[in-house]
N, C-alpha and C positions, 0 to 999 in steps of 0.2 A: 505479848509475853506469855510464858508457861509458870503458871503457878505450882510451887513445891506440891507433888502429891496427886495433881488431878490429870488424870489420863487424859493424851491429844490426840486423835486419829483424825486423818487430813485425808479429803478424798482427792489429795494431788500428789503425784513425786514430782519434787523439784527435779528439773533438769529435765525432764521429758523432751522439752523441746526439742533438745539432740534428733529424738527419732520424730517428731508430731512435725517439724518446719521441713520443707523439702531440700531446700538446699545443706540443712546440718545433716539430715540422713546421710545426702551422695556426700558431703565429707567425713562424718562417720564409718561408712561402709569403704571410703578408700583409706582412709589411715588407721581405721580400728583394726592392728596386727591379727584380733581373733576371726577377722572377717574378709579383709585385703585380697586373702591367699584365695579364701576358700568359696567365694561368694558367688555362684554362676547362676543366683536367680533374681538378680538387681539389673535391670536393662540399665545398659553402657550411659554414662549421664557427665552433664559438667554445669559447675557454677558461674552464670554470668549477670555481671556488674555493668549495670548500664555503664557506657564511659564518662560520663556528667558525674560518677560519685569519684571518679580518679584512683580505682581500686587498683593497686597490684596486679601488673598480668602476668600469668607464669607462662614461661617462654614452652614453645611447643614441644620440644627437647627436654628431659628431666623436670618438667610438668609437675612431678609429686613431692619431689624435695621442697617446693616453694610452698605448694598445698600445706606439708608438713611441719612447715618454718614458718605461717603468714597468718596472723589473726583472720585475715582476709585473702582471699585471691580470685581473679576474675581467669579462668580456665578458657576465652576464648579463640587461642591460639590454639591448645591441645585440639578444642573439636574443630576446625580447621582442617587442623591436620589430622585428624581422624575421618572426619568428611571427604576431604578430599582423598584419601587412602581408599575407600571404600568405592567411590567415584570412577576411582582410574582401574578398580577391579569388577566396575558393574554391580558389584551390588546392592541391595536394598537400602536407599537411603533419606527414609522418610524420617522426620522427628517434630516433635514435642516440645513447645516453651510454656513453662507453666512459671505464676508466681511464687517464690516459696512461701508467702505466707495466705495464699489465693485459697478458695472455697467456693464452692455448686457452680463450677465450670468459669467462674471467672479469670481475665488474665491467660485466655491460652490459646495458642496459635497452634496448629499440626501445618508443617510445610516441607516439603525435599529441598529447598532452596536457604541455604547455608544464611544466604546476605538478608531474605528476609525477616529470617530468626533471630537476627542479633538486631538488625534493626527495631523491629517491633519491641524486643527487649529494653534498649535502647531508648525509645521512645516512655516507657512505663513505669521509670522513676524508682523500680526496687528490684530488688535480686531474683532472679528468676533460675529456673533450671531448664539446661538443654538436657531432654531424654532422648535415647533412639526409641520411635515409635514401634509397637509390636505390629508388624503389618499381616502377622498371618494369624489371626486370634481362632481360639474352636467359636465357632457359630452356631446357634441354636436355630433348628429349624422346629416349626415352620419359619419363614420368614427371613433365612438368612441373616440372623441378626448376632450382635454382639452382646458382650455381659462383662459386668466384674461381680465378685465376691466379696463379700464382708462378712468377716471375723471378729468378733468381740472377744478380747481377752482381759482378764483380771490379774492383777496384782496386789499381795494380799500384803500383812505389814510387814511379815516375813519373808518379802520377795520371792515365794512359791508364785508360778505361772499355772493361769487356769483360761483352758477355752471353753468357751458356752457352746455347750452343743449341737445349740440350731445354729443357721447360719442363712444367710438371704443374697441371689443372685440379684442385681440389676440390672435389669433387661432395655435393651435397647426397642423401640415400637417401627424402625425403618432399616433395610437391607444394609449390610456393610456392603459399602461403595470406595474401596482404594482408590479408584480414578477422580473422585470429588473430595478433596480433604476439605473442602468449605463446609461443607452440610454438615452441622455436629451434629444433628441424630443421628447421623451412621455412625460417629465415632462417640460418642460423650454416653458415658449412661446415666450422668448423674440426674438424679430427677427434676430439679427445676428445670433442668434444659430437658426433659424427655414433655414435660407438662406443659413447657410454652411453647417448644416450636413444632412438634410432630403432635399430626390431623390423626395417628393411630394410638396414641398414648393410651392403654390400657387394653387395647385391643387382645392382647395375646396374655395377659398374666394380668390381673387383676391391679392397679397399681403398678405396672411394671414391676412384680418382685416376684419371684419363685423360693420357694424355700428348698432345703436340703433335701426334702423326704423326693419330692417330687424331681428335684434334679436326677439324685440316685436311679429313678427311676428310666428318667430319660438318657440316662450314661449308659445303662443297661439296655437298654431296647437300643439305642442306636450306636452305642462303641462297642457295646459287652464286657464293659470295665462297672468296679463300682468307686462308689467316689470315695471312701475310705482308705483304699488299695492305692488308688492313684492320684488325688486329687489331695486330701485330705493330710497322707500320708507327708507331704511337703510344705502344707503350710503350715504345719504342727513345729517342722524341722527350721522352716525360717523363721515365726517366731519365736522358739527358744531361743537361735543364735542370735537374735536382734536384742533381745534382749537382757542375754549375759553378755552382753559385751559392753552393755552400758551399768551393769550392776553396779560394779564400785563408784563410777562417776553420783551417780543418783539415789542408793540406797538411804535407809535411814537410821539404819541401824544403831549407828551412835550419835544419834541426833534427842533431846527432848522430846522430841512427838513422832509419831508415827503414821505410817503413812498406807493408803490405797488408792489404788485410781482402776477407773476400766479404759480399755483402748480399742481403737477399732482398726484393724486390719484390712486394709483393701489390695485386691490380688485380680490378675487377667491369667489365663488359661491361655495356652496357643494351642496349635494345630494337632501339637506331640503330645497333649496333655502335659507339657512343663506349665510347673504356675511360678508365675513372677510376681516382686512384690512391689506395688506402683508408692506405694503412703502409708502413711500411720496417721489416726487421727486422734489426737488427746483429751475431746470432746463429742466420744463419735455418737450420730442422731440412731436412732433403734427403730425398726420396725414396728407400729401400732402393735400389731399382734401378737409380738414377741414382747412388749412392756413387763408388763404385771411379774409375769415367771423369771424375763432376766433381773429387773431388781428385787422381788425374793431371795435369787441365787446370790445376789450381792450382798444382802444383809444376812444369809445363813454361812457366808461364806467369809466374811473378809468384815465385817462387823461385829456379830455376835461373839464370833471370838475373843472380842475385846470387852465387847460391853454383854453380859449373855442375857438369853429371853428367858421371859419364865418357859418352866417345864413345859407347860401347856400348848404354849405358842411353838415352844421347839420341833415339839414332839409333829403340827400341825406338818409343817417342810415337808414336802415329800425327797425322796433321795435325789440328788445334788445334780443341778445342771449344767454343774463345770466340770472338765474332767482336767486333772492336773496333768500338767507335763512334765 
């Protein structure tokens, strides 16, 4: 309960889950009208229900009416027929089944073979997402290797968007290998899977992690772009649209207490420099080194506002390591 008078700051917004689960994302981003039209940085994706839950299937044909009408719908006629579309035109057609409520590489299959996707789906008892797999990712050399990104962003009670301005690659320690989708060190960067299966884990970046300063660096000696310009410039752009489009659903404006939470961003880079957005995490884990200064930035930023620090302690902050958006 909220007692008359006493201020509630909550370090959660309800309804997050919308963007944090995978499968509410890819139905958010196809039925959220502010996102539907405009959204070219979400790889092609679909919801699938093992068929033992007896979910809804929305027929291959007018596919999004059903999405649109169905507490539930199991999408796997559409990727079907999107698979097979792509099939009969040679094109790339590797994909991705992840769990949607899955976590450090659990629940996920990368296969070009339609029947074994749904199967394994099928076999694992909860909702899963078919993604098209990015097969042509930028590779960090030495090493030939893969990465994603992670963004931490803040949401303050006021629903002002804030990104932290470091930000940490995830480095893969073995070659990206298209011809073996088995071997997840070539594909997975998440670290318990870089830590248990791959003999070079830490080999080339401390921890498998690289930070901003030193990416910027390597974008400049071997693209001659910087990561502000091209990189930076676009994940700024999809988290704001991600997350006013879920404003209304989740704010708390007219609620008794109020609300903050931090979120983590994860993004893969392809070949063109496009970054795409793979997840949102609503509990996301931070880099040792980055600790102490990101929650700082969180109590000078999205706390103290509420509850303020003596002068003393205030005064202590150095200037702000969120920049708003």
């Amino acid at each position: 309960g909220h007692e008359p008078g006493l201020v509630q700051l909550v370090n959660y917004y309800r309804g997050t889950d919308k963007l944090c689960r995978k499968a509410p994302l890819v139905k958010l981003i196809k039925t959220s009208p502010e996102l539907a039209e405009s959204c070219t940085w979400f790889p092609e994706s679909y919801m699938i229900y093992p068929t033992n839950l007896k979910t809804p299937v929305a027929p291959a044909q007018n596919g999004m009416q059903h999405l649109i009408n169905n507490t539930r719908t199991d999408e796997r006629e559409v990727f079907l027929a999107s698979y097979q579309k792509r099939k009969d035109n040679g094109e790339g057609n590797v994909w991705i089944a992840k769990a949607s409520a899955g976590a450090k590489g659990q629940g996920i299959l990368i296969s070009s073979e339609a029947t074994e996707l749904l199967d394994f789906i099928d076999n694992q008892g909860q909702v899963h997402v078919i993604q098209k797999y990015l097969e042509r990712p930028l590779l960090l050399e030495p090493g030939h290797r893969k990465f994603d990104i992670r963004s931490w962003v803040l949401l303050d009670h006021q629903y002002n968007i804030y990104l932290y301005r470091e930000g940490v690659l995830r480095t893969s320690s073995e070659p990206y290998n298209s011809a073996n989708l088995l071997d997840k060190t070539s594909h997975l960067t998440n670290h318990c899977i870089q830590k248990e299966y791959s003999k070079n884990y830490g080999r080339y970046e401390e921890g498998n992690e690289m930070f901003f300063e030193e990416f910027n660096q390597y974008l400049k000696s071997a693209l001659n772009v910087t990561l502000e310009n091209t990189i930076l410039l676009q994940v700024k752009n999809i988290i704001r649209s991600c997350l006013m489009s879920i404003e209304p659903a989740i704010s708390t404006k007219h609620l008794p207490y109020q609300s903050f939470q931090l979120l983590g961003f994860d993004f893969v880079v392809d070949e063109d420099l496009k970054v795409w957005l793979i997840e949102v995490n609503g509990a996301p884990a931070c880099a040792q080194k980055l600790y102490a200064e990101l929650c700082q930035g969180i109590v000078d930023v999205a706390i103290s506002s509420i509850f303020p620090l003596s002068d003393s302690v205030q005064k202590q902050s150095q200037q702000s390591v969120f920049i708003k958006l």
